[in-house]
VEXGU-57825 format. One record per residue: x negated, y, z of N, C-alpha, C in turn; residue in one letter. Coordinates in Angstrom, 2 decimals. Each point is the difference from the previous one (the first is absolute). Example, Ala and Ser with C-alpha at 12.3 -4.5 7.8 and 13.67 -1.06 7.14 Angstrom:
2
REC     n_X     n_Y     n_Z    ca_X    ca_Y    ca_Z     c_X     c_Y     c_Z aa
REC  -13.19   -5.69    7.80    0.89    1.19    0.00   -0.90    1.20    0.00  A
REC    0.35    1.05   -0.72   -0.82    1.19    0.06    0.77    1.09    0.73  S
END
This chain:
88
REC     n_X     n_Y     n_Z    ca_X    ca_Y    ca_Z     c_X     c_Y     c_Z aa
REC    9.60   -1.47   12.34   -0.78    1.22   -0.17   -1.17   -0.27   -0.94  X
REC   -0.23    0.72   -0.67   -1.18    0.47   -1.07   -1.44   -0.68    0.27  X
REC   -0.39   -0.79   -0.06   -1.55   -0.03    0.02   -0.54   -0.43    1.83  X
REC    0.88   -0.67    0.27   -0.12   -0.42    1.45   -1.45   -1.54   -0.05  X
REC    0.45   -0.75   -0.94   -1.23   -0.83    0.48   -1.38    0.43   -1.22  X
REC   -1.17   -0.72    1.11   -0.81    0.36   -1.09   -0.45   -0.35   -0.99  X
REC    0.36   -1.20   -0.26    0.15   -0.28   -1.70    0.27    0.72   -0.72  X
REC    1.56    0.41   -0.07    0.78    0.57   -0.51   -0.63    1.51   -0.47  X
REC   -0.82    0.73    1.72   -0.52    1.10   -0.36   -1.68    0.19   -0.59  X
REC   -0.10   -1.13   -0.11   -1.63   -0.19   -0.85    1.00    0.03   -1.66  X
REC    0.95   -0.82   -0.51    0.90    0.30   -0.85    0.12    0.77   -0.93  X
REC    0.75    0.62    1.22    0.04    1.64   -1.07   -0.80    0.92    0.21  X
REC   -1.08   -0.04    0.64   -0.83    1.00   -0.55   -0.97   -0.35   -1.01  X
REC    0.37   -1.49   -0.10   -0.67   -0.43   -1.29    0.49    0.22   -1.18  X
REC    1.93   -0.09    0.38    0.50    0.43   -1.56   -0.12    1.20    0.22  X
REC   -0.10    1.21   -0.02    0.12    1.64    0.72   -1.12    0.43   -0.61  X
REC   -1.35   -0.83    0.13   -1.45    0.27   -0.13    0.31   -0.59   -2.07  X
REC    0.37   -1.21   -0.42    0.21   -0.26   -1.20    0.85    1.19   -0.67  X
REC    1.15   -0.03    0.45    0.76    1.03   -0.77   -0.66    1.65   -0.29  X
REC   -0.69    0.61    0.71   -0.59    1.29    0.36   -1.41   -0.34   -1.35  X
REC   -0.25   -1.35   -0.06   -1.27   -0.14   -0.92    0.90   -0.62   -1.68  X
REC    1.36    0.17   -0.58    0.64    0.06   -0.45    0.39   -1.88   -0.69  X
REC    0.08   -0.47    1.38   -0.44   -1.83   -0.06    1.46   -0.42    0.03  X
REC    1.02    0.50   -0.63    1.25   -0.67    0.95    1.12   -1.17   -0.47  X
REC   -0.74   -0.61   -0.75    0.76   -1.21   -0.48   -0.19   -1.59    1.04  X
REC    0.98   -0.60    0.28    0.23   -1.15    1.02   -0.60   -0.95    0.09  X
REC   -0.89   -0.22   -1.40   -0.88   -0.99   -0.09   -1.06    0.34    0.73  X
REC   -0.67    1.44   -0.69   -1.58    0.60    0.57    0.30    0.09    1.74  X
REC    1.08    0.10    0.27    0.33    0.61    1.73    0.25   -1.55    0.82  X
REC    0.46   -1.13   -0.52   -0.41   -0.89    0.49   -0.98   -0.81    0.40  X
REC   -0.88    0.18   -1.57   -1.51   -0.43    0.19   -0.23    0.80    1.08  X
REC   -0.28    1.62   -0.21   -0.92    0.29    0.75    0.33    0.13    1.68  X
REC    1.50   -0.48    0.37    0.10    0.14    1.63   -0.29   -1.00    0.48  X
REC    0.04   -1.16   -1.15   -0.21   -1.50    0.88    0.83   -0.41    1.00  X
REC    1.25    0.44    0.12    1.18   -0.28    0.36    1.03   -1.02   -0.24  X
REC    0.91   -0.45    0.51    1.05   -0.81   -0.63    1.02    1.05   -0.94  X
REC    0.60   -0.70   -0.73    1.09    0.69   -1.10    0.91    0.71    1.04  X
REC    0.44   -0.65    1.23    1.02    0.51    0.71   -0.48    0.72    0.77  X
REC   -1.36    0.18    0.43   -0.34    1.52    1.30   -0.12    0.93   -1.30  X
REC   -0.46   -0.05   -1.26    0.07    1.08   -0.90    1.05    0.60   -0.26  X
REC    1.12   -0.63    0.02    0.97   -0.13   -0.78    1.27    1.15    1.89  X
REC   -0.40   -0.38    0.72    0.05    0.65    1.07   -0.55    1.42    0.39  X
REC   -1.11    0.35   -0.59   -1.39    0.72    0.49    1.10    1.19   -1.25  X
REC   -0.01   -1.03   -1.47    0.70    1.47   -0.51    1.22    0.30   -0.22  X
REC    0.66   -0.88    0.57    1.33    0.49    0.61    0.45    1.44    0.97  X
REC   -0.61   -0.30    0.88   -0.38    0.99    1.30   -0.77    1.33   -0.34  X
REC   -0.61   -0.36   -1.00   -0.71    1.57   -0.88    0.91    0.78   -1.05  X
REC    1.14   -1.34   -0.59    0.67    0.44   -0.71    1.11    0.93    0.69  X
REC    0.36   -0.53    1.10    1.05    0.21    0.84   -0.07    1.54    0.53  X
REC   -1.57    0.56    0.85    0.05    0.90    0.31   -0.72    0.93   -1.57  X
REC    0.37   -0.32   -0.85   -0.35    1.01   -1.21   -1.35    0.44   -0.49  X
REC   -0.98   -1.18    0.86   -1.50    0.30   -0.23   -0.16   -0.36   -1.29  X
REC    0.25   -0.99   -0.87    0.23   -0.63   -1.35    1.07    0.08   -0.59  X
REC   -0.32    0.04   -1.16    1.36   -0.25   -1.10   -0.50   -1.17   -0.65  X
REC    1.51   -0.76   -0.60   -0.11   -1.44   -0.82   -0.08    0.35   -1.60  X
REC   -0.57   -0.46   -0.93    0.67    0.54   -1.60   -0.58   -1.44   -0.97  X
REC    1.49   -0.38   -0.46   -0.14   -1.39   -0.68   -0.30   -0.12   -0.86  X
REC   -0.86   -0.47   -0.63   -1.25    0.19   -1.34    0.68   -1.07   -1.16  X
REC    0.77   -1.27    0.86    0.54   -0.34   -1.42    0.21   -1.73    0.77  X
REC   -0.31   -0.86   -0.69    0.72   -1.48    0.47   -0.90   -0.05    1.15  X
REC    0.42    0.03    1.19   -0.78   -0.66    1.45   -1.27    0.95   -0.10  X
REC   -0.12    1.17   -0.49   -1.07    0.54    0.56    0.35    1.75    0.19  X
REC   -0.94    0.20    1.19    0.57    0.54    1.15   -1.14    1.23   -0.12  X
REC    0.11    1.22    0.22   -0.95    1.05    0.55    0.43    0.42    1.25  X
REC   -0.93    0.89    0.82    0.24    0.39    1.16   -0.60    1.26   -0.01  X
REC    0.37    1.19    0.22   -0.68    1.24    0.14    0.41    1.13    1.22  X
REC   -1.50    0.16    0.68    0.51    0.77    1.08    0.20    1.61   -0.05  X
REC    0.47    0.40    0.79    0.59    1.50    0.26   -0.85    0.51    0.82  X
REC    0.55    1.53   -0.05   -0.65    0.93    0.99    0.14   -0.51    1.40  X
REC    1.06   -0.73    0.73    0.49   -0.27    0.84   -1.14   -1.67    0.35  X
REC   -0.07   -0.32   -0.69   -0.88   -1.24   -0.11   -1.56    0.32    0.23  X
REC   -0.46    1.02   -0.76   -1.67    0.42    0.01    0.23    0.50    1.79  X
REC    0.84    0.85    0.14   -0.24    0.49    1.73    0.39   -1.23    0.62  X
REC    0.29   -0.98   -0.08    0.35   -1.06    1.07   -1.50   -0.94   -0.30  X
REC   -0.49    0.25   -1.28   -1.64   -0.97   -0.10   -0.66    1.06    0.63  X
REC    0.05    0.88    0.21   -1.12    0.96    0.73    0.07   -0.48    1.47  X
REC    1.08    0.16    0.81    0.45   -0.26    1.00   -0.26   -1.38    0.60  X
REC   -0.07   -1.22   -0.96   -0.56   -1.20    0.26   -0.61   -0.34   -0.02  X
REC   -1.07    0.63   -0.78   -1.30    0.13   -0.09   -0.54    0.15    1.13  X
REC    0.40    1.40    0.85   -0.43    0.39    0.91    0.14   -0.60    1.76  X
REC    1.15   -1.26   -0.03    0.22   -0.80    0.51   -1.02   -1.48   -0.03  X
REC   -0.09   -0.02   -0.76   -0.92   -1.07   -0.23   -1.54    0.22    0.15  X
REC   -0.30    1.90    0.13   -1.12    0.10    0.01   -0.05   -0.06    2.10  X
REC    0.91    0.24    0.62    0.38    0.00    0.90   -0.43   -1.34    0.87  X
REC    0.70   -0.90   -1.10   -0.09   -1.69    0.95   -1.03   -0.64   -0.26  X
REC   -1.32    0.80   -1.02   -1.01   -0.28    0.22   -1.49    0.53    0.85  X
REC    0.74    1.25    0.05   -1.25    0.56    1.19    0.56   -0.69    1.53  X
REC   -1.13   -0.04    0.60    0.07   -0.41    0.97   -0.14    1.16    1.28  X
END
């Protein structure tokens, strides 16, 4: 299932929060999750999967990522989760 641990869901609302600020190349989204290659590589799988992102191949090994309508309502939504697991 989608976004079960919280790595994963600190993750993508990091790529979710990049892509929405028009950040979506694999290099900038690695730096900035501070992640391993493989929870990223996971994180946008699972975004790809339920249609929050699209992939579009820019040319030798480099990669864009751009999110959808379907993607901005799922960063709203996680947002609002996370604003959740911080109030007390």
């Amino acid at each position: 299932m989608l976004l079960l641990k919280f790595k994963e869901f600190g993750c993508a609302l990091t790529v979710l929060d990049l892509l929405i600020m028009d950040i979506g190349t694999y290099t900038s989204m690695i730096k900035k999750t501070k992640v391993s290659h493989t929870t990223l590589q996971r994180v946008l799988m699972d975004l790809r999967n339920i249609k929050a992102i699209t992939k579009r191949d820019l040319g030798h090994k480099k990669v864009e990522y751009i999110i959808s309508a379907k993607g901005r309502r799922l960063y709203k939504h996680l947002h609002g989760v996370q604003e959740l697991l911080r109030s007390d």
